[in-house]
VOBA-1610 file (N, C-alpha, C; in pm, whole numbers, padded with zeros to 5 digits, always signed):
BEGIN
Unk+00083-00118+00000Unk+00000+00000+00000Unk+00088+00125+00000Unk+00204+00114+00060Unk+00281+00226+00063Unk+00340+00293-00092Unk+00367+00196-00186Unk+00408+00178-00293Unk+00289+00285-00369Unk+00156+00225-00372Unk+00091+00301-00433Unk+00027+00434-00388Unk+00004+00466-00260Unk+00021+00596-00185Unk+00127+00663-00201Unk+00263+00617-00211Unk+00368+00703-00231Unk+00345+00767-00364Unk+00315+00636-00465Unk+00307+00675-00624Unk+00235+00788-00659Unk+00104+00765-00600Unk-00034+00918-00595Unk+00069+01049-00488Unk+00103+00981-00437Unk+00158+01147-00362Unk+00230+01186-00401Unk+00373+01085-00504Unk+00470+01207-00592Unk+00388+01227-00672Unk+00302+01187-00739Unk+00248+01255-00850Unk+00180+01409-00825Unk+00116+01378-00686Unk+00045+01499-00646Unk+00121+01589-00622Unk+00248+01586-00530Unk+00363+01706-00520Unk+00435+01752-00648Unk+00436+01620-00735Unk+00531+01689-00881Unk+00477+01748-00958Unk+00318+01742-00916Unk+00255+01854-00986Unk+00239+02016-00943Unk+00254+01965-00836Unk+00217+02097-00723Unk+00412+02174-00755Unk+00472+02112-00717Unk+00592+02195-00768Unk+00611+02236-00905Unk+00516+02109-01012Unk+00608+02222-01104Unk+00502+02353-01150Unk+00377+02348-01113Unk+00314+02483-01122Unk+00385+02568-01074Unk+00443+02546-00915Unk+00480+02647-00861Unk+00616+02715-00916Unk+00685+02579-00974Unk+00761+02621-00987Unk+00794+02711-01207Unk+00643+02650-01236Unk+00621+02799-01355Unk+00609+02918-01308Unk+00531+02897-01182Unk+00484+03029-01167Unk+00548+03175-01073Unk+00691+03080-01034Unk+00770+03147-00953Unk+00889+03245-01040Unk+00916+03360-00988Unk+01023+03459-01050Unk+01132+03342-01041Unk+01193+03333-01183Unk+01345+03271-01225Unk+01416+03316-01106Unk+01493+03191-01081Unk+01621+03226-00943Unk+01573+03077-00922Unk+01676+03086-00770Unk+01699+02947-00720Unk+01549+02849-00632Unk+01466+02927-00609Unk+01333+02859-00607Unk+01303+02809-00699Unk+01289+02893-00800Unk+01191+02780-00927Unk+01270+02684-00960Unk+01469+02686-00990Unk+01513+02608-01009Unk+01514+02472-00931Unk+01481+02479-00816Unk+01494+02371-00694Unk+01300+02300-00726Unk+01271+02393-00742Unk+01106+02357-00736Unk+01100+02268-00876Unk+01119+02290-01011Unk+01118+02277-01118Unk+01220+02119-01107Unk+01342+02112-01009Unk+01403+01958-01018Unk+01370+01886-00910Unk+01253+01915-00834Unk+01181+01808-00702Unk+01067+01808-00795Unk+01051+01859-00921Unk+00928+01819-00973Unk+00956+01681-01088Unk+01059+01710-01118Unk+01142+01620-01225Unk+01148+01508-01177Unk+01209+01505-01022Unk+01278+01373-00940Unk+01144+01285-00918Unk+01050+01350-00881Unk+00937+01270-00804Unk+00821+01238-00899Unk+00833+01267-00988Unk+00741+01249-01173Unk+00815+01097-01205Unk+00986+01122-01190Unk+01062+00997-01235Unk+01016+00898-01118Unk+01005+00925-00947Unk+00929+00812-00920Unk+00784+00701-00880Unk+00720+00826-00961Unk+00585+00771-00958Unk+00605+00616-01055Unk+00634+00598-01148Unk+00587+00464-01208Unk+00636+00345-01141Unk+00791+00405-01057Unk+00853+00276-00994Unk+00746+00283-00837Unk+00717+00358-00779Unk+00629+00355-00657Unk+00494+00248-00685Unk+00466+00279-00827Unk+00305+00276-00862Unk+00346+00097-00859Unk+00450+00056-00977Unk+00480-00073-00961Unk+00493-00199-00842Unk+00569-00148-00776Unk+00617-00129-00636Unk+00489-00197-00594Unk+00413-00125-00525Unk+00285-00106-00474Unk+00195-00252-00547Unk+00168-00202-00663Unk+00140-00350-00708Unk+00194-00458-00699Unk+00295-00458-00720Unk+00321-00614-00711Unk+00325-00622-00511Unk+00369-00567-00445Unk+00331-00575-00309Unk+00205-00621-00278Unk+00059-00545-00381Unk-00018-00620-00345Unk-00091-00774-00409Unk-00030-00763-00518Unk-00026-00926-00586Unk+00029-01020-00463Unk+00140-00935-00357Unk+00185-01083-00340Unk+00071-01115-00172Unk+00009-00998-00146Unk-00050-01013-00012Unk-00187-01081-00048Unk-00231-01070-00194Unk-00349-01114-00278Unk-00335-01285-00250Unk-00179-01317-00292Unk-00163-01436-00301Unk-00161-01501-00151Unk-00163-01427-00057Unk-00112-01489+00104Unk-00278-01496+00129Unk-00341-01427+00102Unk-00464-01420+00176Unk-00612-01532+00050Unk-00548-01542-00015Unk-00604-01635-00097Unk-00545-01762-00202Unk-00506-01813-00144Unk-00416-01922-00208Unk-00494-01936-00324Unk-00423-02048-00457Unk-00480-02093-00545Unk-00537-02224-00522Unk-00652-02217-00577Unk-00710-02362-00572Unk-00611-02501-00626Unk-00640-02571-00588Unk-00566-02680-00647Unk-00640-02727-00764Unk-00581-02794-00900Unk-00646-02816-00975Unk-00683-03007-00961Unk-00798-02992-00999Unk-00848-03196-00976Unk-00698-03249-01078Unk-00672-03367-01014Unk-00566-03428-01075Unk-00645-03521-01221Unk-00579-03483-01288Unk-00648-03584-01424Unk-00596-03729-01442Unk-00723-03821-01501Unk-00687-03888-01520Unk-00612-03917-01678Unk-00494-04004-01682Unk-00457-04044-01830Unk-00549-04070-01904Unk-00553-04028-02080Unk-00650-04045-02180Unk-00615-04250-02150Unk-00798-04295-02202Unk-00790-04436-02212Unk-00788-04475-02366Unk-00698-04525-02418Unk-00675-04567-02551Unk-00790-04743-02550Unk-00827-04709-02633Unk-00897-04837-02711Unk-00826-04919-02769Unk-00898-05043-02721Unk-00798-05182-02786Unk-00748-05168-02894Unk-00647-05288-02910Unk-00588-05248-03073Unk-00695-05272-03147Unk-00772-05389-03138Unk-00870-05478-03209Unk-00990-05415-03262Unk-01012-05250-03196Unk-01143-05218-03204Unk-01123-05152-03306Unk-01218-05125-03394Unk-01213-04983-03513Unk-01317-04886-03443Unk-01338-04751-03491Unk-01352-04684-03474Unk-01498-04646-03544Unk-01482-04691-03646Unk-01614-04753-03740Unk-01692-04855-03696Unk-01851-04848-03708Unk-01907-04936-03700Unk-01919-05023-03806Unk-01942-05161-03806Unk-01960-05248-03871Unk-02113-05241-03961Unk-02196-05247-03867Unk-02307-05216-03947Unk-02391-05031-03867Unk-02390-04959-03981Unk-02422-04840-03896Unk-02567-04879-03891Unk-02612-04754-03832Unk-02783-04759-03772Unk-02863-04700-03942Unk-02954-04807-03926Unk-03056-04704-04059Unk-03123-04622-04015Unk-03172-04558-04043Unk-03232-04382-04055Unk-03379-04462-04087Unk-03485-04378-04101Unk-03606-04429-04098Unk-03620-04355-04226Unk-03649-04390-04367Unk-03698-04357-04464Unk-03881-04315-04497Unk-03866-04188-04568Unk-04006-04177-04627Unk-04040-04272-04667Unk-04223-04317-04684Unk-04254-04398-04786Unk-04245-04356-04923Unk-04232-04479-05080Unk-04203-04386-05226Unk-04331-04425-05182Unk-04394-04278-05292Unk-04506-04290-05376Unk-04509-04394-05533Unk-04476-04464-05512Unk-04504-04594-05653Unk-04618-04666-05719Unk-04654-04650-05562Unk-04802-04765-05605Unk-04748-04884-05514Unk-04672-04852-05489Unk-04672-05054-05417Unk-04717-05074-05267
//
């Protein structure tokens, strides 16, 4: 959690400095303001990361993975059998109209 609270809060100060630091008379304020805005912009993505995977891994403590059912081996068919039937099933035919 710290990871991603830190991440939102440099973001929130590196914004807040570097307004201030547009909006400040040139000299050594804006310059200082303008590179704590630089530094803490560069660590928002590693904080933000950070943070996540911190909480992937507390995700994983507080909810294990299920176990998966153990499978059984495919059952192969005798050598002897085909796959084909011998005699297939008949279908039930219309009657012809012939006459018979």
């Amino acid at each position: 959690i710290f990871g991603l609270a830190g991440g939102l809060t440099a973001c929130l100060f590196a914004t807040t400095f570097a307004v201030l630091g547009w909006l400040a008379r040139p000299g050594v304020a804006a310059t200082y303001l303008q590179r704590y805005s630089t530094v803490l912009f560069v660590l928002v993505i590693p904080l933000l990361l950070f943070g996540a995977h911190c909480l992937d891994l507390q995700d994983r403590k507080t909810h294990p993975p299920t176990p998966r059912p153990a499978s059984s081996p495919p059952t192969n068919p005798p050598a002897h059998t085909s796959h084909r039937t011998a005699n297939p099933p008949r279908t039930a035919q219309p009657p012809t109209e012939r006459g018979e």
